[in-house]
N, C-alpha and C positions, 0 to 999 in steps of 0.2 A: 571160270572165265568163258565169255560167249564165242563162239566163233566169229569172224570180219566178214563183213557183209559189201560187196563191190561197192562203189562210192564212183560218182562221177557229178562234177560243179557243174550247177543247172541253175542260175540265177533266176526268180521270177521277171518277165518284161516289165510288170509294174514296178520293180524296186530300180530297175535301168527307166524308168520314163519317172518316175521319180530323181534321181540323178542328173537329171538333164534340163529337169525345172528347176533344179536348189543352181547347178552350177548357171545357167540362163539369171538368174536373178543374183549374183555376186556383185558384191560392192567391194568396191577394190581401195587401198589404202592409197595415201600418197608414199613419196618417197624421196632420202634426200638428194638429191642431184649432183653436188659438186664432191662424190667421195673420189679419194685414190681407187680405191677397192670395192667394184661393183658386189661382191658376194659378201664383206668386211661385216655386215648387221644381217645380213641372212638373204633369203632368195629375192634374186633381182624383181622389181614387176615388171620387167617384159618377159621374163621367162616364165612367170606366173600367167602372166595373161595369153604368153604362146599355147602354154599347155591346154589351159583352160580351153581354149578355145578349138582345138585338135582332140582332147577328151568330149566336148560336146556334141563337135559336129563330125566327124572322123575316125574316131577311136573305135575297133571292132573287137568290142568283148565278146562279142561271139566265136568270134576267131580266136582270142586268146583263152577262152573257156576250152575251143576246139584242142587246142594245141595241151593245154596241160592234160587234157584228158585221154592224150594218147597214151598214160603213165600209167601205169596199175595203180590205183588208188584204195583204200579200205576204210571202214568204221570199226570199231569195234568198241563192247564196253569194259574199262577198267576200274576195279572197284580200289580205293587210296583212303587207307587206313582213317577213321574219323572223319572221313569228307563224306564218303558217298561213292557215287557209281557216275564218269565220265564218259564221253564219247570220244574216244581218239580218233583221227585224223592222218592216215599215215599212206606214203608208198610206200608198196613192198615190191621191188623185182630180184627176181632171183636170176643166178649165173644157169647159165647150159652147162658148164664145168663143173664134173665132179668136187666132189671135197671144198668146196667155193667158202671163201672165211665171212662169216657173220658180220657186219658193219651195219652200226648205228649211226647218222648225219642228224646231229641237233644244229637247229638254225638258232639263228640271233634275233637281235630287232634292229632295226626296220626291216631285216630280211623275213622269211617264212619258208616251209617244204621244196620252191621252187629251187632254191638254191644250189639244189642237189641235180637238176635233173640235166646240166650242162656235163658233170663228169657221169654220170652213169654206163653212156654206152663204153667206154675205156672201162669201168670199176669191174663191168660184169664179164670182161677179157679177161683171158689167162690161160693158163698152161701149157701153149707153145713157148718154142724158143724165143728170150727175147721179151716175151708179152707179163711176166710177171704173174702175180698169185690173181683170182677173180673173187670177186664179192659177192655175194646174195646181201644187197641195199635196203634196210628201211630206215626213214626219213620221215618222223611223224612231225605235223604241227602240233609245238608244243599246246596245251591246253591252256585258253585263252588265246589263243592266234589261231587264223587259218578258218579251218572249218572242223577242229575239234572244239569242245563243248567250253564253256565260261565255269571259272571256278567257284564265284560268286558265295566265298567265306575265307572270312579273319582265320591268319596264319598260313593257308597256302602259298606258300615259299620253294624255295629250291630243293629241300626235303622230299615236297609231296610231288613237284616234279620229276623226281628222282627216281620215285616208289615206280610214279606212274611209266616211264620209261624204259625200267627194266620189269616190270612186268608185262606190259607189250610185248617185251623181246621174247617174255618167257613163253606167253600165248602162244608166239609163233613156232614156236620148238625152241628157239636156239637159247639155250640153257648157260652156254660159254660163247661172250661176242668182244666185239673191239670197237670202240668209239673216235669218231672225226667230229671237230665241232668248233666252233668259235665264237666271240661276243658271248652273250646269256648260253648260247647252249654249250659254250666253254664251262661255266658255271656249271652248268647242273652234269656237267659230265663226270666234271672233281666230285661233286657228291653221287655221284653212281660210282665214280672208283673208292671209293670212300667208304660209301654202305656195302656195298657189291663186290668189288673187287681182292682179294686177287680171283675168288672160286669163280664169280662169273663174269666179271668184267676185267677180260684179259688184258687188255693195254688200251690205252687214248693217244689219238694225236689231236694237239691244238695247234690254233692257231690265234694269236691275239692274247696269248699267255701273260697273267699278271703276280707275279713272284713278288715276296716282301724283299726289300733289302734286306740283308743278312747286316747284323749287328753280331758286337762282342759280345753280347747275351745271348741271341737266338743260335748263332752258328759261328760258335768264336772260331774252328776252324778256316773255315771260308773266307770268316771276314777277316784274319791274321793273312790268308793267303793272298785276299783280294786288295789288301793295302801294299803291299807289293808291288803289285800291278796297274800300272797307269791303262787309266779307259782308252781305247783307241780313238778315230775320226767315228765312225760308226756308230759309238755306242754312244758319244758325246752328242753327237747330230739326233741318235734318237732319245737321250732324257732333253734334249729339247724342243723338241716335238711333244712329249711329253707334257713337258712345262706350259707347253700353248695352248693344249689341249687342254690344261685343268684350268688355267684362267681362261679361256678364251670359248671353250667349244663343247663345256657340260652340262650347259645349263639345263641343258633338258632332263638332265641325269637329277639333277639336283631335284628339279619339277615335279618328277613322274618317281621321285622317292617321298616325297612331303606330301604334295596335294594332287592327286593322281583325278581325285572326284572334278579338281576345276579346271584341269585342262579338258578335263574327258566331255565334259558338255560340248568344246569347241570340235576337236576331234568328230566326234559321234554327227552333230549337227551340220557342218561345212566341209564339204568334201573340200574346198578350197585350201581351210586349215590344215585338214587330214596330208593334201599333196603338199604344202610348201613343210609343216612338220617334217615327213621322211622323205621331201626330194633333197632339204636343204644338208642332211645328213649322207644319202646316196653319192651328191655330188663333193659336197669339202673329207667325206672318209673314203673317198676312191684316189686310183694314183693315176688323175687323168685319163678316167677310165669314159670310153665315147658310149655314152650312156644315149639308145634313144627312146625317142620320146613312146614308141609302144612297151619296152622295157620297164622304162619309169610308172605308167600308168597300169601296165598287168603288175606289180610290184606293190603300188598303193591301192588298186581298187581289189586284192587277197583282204589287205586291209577294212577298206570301203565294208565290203559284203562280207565280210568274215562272222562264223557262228555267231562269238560273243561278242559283237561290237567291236568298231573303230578305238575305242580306248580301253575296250579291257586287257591292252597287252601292258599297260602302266600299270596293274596292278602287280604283279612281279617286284618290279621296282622298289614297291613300295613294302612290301610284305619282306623281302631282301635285307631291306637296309633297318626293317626295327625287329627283324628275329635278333637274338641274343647268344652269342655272339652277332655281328652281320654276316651274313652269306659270303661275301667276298673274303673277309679276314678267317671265314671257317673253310675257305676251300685254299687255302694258302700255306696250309700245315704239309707235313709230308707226308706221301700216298706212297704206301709201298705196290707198287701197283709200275709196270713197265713204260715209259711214255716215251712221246717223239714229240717235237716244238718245230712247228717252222715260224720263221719271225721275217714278214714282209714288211722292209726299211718306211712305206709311205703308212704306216698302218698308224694310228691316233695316238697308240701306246708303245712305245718301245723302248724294252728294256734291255740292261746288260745281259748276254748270253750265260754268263756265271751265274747270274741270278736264281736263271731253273734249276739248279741242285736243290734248292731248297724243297721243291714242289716233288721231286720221286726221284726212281732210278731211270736217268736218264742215257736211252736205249737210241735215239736216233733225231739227229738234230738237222736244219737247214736256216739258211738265210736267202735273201730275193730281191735282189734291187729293186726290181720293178714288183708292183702291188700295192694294195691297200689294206682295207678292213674286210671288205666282205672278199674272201679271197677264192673263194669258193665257185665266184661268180666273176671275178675280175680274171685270176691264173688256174682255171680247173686242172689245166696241163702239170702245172704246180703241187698243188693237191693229191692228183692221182701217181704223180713221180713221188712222190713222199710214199705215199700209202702201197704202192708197189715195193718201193726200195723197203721202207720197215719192215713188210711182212714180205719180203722175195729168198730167192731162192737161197742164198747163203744163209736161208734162218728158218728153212722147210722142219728141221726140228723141233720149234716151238710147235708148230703145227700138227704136227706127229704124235706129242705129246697133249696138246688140246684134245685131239678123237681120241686119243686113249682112255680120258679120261681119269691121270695119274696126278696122286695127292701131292702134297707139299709144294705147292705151283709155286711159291714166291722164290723156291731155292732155284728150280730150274728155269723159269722164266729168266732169271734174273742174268741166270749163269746162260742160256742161251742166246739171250738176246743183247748182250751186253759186247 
């Protein structure tokens, strides 16, 4: 593996003065007027044409280029079995604290790397009283987003995601790490605990966890227990959230699993399409979250400028849902592998809390009235009180036992963390 070579985002000015000629010549749709529900078919056009018009004339990517690049950023190449040789894309900062725990941040979509970089200054705290365990953070974009490389071949899936993401960790030294992740990089985290885990991928926390219902087939126990048990207010409020969510608010899912090549022409060519695509998603999966407009725009223009193109993060999607099994139904098995769940109530999917037995030994759980989808970015305070409380001090033994480097980790992980 090569060594990481410093990386910092330097957009050419022609590909910004190009931008500003496509967004200057937008032709804008109508729209219909007398709805109850302004957002009800998708982003308003005044808020379409607000942006537009603030990303044209006002928007300083310069200054947002400025600002992420205060982050230690890296390339490096990763060679993934049958593909070839990648260029990852990743922050690495590491803790001033001794013995600091290994932590991997996979992003989602519409999100990307940035996501991580509101908890960091808390992640890489610790070891006073009070302050909880500290991280040494990497946070790669996954491949096909950001500014690592395009995959650009049949079957790259969640698999090859997988490969690629623990051997970055391994590049870096950290041999034994722990993973936070949500949306797709929830995904490809279950298949790193899955291929990887328990010898190198010590525990996962998620968030936006998708458990199968337990049936009298898959989990007659669970499901003999759970018929028992009436669903509370909470959990009934989120399968129907749920239920909105599958009729009402997937279609992109459906889209960017089937025909990834015809949306991707819109994406790629109109930055217009590119912002109402993932602002419409920003805004209906946040929990009222005051999203502004230079947020929004450093947000979709990672997108805009990224390595591989505005649409090649649709190919995931698409490679997901016709591997055999699909991706989703294959990371829904049970991972003996340690995990934590937090479940924030406004998030698109939400399920009954008994449901996660299904998914591993479950080590540390939370709930969150307030939040969304991208939680990462909406409650980082959330995020990192999770990831402090799992790995804090009443469980400095699992830790103890990770530098030792002692065999048979599933017994003691399971018995310490439990």
């Amino acid at each position: 593996m090569s060594s990481p070579s410093p990386f910092e985002i330097s957009i050419p000015s022609s590909e910004l003065q190009r931008l500003h000629q496509k967004l200057a010549l937008t032709d804008f749709p109508d729209e219909v007027s007398d709805i109850s529900s302004n957002w009800s078919r998708g982003v308003p056009l005044s808020e379409i044409k607000r942006l537009i018009h603030y990303w044209q004339n006002s928007f300083d990517w310069r200054a947002a280029e400025a600002r992420l690049n205060t982050f230690p950023q890296f390339t490096t190449a990763i060679e993934v079995e049958g593909f070839g040789v990648y260029d990852v894309h990743f922050i690495h900062q590491k803790s001033a604290v001794e013995n600091a725990i290994p932590l991997m941040f996979l992003h989602g979509w519409p999100g990307s790397f940035v996501e991580v970089t509101k908890m960091l200054p808390e992640l890489l705290k610790g070891g006073e009283e009070g302050e909880g365990p500290a991280f040494d953070v990497v946070a790669p974009s996954l491949i096909d987003f950001g500014f690592s490389a395009a995959s650009k071949k049949e079957s790259f899936n969640a698999d090859q995601h997988a490969e690629a993401c623990h051997k970055l960790m391994l590049s870096l030294g950290y041999s034994e790490y722990v993973i936070q992740a949500g949306d797709l990089g929830h995904l490809i985290a279950r298949f790193i605990a899955l291929k990887y885990g328990p010898k190198h991928c010590k525990a996962t926390h998620l968030n936006s966890a998708l458990p199968a219902e337990p049936t009298a087939t898959s989990h007659p126990e669970l499901y003999a227990e759970l018929e028992k048990i009436p669903l509370d207010k909470a959990e009934i409020a989120g399968l129907m959230r749920t239920k909105i969510f599958s009729e009402e608010g997937n279609g992109y899912l459906r889209i960017q699993s089937t025909k990834p090549q015809t949306i991707g022409y819109s994406l790629t060519d109109s930055p217009v399409g590119l912002l109402a695509w993932i602002y419409e998603k920003m805004h209906g999966w946040s929990d009222n979250y005051p999203w502004s407009d230079d947020e929004i725009l450093t947000w979709v223009s990672i997108y805009y400028f990224s390595t591989a193109g505005p649409s090649a993060s649709s190919y995931l999607y698409y490679e997901n849902e016709h591997r055999n099994p699909s991706a989703f139904a294959a990371m829904q098995v049970y991972i003996n592998v340690p995990l934590g769940i937090a479940s924030f109530e406004k998030d698109v999917i939400v399920l009954p809390k008994a449901w996660n037995r299904t998914l591993g030994p479950i080590v540390f759980e939370s709930v969150y009235e307030r939040g969304g989808h991208f939680a990462a970015w909406e409650r980082p305070d959330a995020i990192v009180h999770d990831l402090k409380g799992m790995f804090g001090k009443e469980r400095e033994g699992y830790w103890t036992r990770l530098s030792n480097r002692r065999k048979n980790e599933v017994d003691w992980v399971r018995g310490t963390l439990s």
